[in-house]
N, C-alpha and C positions, 0 to 999 in steps of 0.2 A: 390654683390661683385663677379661679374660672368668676367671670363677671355676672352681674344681673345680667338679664337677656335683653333687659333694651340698653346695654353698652353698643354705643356706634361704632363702626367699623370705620376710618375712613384718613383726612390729611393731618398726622401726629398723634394719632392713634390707632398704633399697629394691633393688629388679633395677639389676645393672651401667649395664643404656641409660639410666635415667632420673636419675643421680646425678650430682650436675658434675663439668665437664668438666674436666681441667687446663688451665690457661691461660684455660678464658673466666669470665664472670662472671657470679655466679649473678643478676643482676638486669640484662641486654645494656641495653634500652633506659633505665635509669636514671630517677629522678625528674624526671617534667614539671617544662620550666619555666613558671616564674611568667606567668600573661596580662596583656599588657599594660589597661589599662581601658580600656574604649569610647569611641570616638570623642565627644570634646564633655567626658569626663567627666576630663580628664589635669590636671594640675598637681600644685602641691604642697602642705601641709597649710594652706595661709591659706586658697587656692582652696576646700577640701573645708571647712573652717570656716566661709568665707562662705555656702556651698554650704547646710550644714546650720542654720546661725543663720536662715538665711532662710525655710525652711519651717516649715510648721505644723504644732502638735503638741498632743497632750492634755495638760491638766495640772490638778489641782484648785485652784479657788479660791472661797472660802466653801464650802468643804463641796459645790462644783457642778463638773463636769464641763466645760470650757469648753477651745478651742481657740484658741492667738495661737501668735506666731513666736515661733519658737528664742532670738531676742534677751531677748523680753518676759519667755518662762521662765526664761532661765540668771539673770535682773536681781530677778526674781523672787524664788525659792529663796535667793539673793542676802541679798534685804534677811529671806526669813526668817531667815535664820542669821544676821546682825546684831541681829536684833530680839532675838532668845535671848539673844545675849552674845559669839556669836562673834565674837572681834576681830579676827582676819586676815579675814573679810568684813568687820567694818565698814573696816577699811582699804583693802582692795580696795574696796568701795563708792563712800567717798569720794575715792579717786584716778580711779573712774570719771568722777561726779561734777566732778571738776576738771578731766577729760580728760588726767589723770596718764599712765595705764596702759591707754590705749586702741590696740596697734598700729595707724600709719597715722593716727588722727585728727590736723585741723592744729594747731599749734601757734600761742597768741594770734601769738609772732613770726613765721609765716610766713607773717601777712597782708599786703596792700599795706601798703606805708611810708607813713607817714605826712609831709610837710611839717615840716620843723623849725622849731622857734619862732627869731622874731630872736636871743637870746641862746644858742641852744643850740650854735651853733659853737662859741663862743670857752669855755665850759663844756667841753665835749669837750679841747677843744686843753690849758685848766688844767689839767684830769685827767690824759690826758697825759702833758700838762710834767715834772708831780710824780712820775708812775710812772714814766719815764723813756724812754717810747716814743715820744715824740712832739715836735714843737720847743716852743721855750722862746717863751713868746707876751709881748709887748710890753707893760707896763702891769699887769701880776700884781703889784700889791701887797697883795695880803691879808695878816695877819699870821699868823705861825706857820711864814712858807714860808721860813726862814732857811739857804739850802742855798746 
């Protein structure tokens, strides 16, 4: 690809050698890829959530400089935006609060079972009866059950 000799040399007209090449591309090695994270530090965003709730951070409180965990800040700023009027924090707040909206917290049902009282079978089994998943229990006469 070599030019007549009075080709100029000069501003947007680079020499023959250093112009690309047909066929290759002007950037061979291509954009690096992404590094994976360091050893200890991999998962995925709950990990890195936990990861960051748990350390400690600056944050003002009365007018003082004071340092607590990520949890105590995000719960913080929280209830000040409630206290304003913000009403999607006061409802996030209080579904905190009730352990509504907490990923991962248990749930009162996902405690040990509790022992059923003497009547609470045959209660079970009425209910039931009536809804129509269950068998028909011996001795249901309450009124109103005219089926």
């Amino acid at each position: 690809m070599t030019r007549e000799p009075d080709y100029k040399v000069g501003y947007c007209r680079p020499p023959d050698h250093s112009r690309f090449q047909k066929g290759r591309s002007g950037n061979p090695r291509g954009r690096p890829r992404k590094q994976p994270p360091p050893a200890g530090e991999s998962g995925g965003l709950r990990e890195a959530a936990h990861r960051l709730l748990d350390t400690s951070m600056p944050f003002m409180r009365d007018g003082r400089r004071v340092h607590a965990a990520g949890h105590e800040v995000v719960v913080q700023q929280l209830f000040n935006l409630a206290v304003k009027g913000n009403m999607a924090a006061m409802r996030l707040l209080i579904g905190l609060v009730d352990n509504d909206n907490i990923p991962g917290a248990p749930c009162p049902q996902d405690g040990p079972e509790t022992p059923a009282e003497p009547g609470d079978e045959a209660i079970i089994a009425r209910f039931l009866a009536r809804r129509g998943g269950g068998t028909d229990v011996e001795g249901d006469t309450r009124e109103g059950d005219d089926e």
